[in-house]
DRENSEMAR-404386 format. One record per residue (C-alpha): residue in one letter; y, x, z. Coordinates in steps of 0.25 Angstrom, whole numbers, plus 2048, in hexadecimal, padded with zeros to 3 digits. Example, Ala and Ser with C-alpha at 12.3 -4.5 7.8 and 13.67 -1.06 7.14 Angstrom:
DRENSEMAR-404386
A7EE83181F;S7FC83781D;
END
This chain:
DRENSEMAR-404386
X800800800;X80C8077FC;X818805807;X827801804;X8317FE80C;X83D7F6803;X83A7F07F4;X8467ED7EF;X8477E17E1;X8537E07DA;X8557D67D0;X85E7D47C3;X8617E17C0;X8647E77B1;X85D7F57AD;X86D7F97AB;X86E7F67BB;X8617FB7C0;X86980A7C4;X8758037CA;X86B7F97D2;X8658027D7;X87180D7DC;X8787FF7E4;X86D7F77E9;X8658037EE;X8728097F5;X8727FB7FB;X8657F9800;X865807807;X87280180E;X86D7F5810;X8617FC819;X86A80681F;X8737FC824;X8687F582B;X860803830;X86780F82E;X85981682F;X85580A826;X851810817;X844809810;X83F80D803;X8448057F8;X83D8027EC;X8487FB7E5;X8427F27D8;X84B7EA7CE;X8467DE7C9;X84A7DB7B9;X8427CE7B5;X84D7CB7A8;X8487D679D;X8417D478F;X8337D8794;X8277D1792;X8177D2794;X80C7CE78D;X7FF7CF78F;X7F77D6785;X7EA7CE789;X7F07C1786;X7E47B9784;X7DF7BD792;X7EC7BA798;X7EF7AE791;X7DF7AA797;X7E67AC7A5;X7F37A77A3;X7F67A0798;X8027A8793;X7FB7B578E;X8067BB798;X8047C879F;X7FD7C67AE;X8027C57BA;X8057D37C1;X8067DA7B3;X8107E67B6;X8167EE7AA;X81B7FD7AF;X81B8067A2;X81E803793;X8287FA793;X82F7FE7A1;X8398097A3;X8328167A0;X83781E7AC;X83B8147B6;X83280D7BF;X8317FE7BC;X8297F47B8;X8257E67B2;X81F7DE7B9;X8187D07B4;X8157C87C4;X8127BC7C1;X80A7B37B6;X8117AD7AC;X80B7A17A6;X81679E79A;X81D7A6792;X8207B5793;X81C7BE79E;X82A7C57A4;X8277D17AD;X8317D37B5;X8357E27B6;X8377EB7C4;X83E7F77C1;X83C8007CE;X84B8097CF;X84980D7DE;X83A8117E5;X83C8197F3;X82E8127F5;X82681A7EA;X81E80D7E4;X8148117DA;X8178087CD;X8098017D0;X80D7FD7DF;X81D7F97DB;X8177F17D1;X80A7E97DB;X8167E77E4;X81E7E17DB;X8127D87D7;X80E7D47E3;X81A7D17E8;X81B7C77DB;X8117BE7E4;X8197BB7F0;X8247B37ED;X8257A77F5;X82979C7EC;X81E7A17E2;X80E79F7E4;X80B7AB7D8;X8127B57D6;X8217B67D0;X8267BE7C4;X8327C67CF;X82F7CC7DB;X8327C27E7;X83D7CB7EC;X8467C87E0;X8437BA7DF;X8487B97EF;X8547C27EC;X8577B77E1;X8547AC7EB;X85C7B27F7;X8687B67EE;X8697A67E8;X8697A17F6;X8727AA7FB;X87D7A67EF;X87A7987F3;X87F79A801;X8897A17FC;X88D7967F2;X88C78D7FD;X897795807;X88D79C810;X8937AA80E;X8917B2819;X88B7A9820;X87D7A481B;X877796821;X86F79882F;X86279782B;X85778D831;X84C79583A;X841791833;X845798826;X84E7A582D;X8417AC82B;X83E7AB81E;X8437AC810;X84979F80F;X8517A0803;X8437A07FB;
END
């Protein structure tokens, strides 16, 4: 079992950004840990998250696929790391889920930041696994969970924004302080 201590998913970042990203967002998050510890410094393995790109997978097995699934698309779990990724940076595509109309969309992790030393095999189980344990899904999702929640905490917290909450975010009732309520 390979050890880590912080996994960080960033979403909605451009190739042009990936540098920049990384230089401010890193900066931030060894702050952010300072701040709260100042002997306080995890390993990060900082992964951005780009599902809008012009990849596609096919299976070249179509007819047993389409047995399977109906839709000849790749399997559940297929992971893509050479040919059509970068040639010298770590990153991967990644197909999670079945998809049972259309075109299978990988989505594609680009690792910029790894204090943790993840072996492309373990970054890319991880990442797979993880695809299994969102809460509103009983199969597994297309984006790790972390990302969907960011996206999920981030619309509520504009909504109480919206709503004249800032600064000052509504009490919250006992029985949801302990869990994420905004799922």
């Amino acid at each position: 079992m390979h050890t880590w201590e912080n996994h960080i998913l960033q979403d909605g970042v451009s190739n042009g950004q990936l540098n920049q990203v990384l230089d401010v967002e890193l900066s931030a998050i060894k702050k952010a840990c300072a701040s709260l510890d100042p002997c306080y410094s995890p390993r990060v393995t900082f992964v951005v998250v780009q599902k809008r790109h012009h990849t596609r997978l096919f299976s070249d097995n179509y007819d047993v696929v389409s047995t399977i699934y109906g839709s000849g698309n790749v399997l559940p779990g297929t992971v893509i790391d050479k040919e059509v990724c970068h040639p010298t940076d770590f990153d991967f595509y990644l197909c999670s889920h079945a998809v049972t109309k259309g075109v299978s969309r990988p989505v594609r992790y680009h690792v910029l930041w790894d204090e943790n030393k993840f072996t492309a095999n373990a970054l890319q189980t991880l990442t797979n696994h993880l695809c299994y344990t969102y809460a509103r899904c009983t199969s597994s999702v297309s984006v790790v969970p972390p990302v969907y929640y960011a996206h999920l905490l981030a619309s509520r917290g504009r909504l109480y924004i919206k709503r004249g909450h800032e600064g000052s975010f509504p009490v919250l009732s006992e029985n949801v302080k302990g869990v994420m309520f905004f799922c």
